[in-house]
TITI-476294 format. One record per residue (C-alpha): residue in one letter; residue number from 1; x, y, z. Coordinates in nm, 3 decimals. Layout:
<atoms>
{atom A; NUM; {X; Y; Z}},
...
</atoms>
This chain:
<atoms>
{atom X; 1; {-0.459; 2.569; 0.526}},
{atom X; 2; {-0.786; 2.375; 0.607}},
{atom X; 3; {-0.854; 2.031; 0.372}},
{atom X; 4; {-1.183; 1.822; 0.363}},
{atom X; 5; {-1.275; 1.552; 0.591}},
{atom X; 6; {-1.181; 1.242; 0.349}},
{atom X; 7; {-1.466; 1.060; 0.238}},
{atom X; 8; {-1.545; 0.712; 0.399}},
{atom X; 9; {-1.393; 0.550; 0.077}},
{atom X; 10; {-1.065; 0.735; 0.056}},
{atom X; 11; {-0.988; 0.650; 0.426}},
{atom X; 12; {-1.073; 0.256; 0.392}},
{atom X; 13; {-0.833; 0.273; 0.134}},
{atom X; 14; {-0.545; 0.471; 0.315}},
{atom X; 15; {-0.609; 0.176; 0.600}},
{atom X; 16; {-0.564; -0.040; 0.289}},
{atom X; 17; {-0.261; 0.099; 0.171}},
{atom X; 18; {-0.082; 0.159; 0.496}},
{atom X; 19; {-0.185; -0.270; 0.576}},
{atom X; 20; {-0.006; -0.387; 0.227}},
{atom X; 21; {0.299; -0.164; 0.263}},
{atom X; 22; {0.348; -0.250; 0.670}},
{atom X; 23; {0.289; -0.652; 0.554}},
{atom X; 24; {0.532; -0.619; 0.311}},
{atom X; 25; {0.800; -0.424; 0.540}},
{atom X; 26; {0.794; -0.646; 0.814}},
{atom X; 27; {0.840; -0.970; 0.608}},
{atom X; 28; {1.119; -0.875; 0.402}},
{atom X; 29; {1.247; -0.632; 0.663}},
{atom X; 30; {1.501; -0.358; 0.487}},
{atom X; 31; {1.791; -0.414; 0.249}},
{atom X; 32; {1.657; -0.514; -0.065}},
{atom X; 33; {1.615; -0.351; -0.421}},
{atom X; 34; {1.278; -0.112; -0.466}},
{atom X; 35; {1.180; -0.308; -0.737}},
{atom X; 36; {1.138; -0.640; -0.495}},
{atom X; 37; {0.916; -0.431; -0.277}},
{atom X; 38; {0.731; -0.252; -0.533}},
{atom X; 39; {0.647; -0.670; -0.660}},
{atom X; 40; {0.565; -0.769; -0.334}},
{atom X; 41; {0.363; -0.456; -0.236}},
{atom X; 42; {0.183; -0.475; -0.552}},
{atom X; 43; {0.053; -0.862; -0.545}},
{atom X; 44; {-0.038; -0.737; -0.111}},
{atom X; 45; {-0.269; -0.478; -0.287}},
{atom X; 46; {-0.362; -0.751; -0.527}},
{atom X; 47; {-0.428; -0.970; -0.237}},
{atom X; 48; {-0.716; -0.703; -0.141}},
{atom X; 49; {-0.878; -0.620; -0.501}},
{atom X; 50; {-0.737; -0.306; -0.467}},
{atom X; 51; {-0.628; -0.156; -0.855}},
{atom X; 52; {-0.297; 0.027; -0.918}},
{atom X; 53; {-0.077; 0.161; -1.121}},
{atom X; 54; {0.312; 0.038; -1.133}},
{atom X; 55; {0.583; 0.304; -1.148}},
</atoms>
């Protein structure tokens, strides 16, 4: 199966995405509920003016 190149945009973004959720992982570490890490990965993404959608 062959897929696109992804566009400039989309991979600045995955960078993005992969940053907030490695942040957030190495501060709190493991152990806690989803739901703190889905609040703390949320304001990270927040942090960079990047919009989302919560679960």
């Amino acid at each position: 199966m062959k897929y696109e190149p992804l566009s400039d945009r989309e991979e600045w973004l995955g960078t993005q995405i992969v940053d907030c959720a490695y942040k957030v992982h190495t501060a709190l570490g493991h152990g806690l509920l989803e739901k703190v890490y889905e609040i703390c990965f949320c304001h990270e993404l927040t942090k960079k003016g990047i919009q989302y959608l919560r679960q």
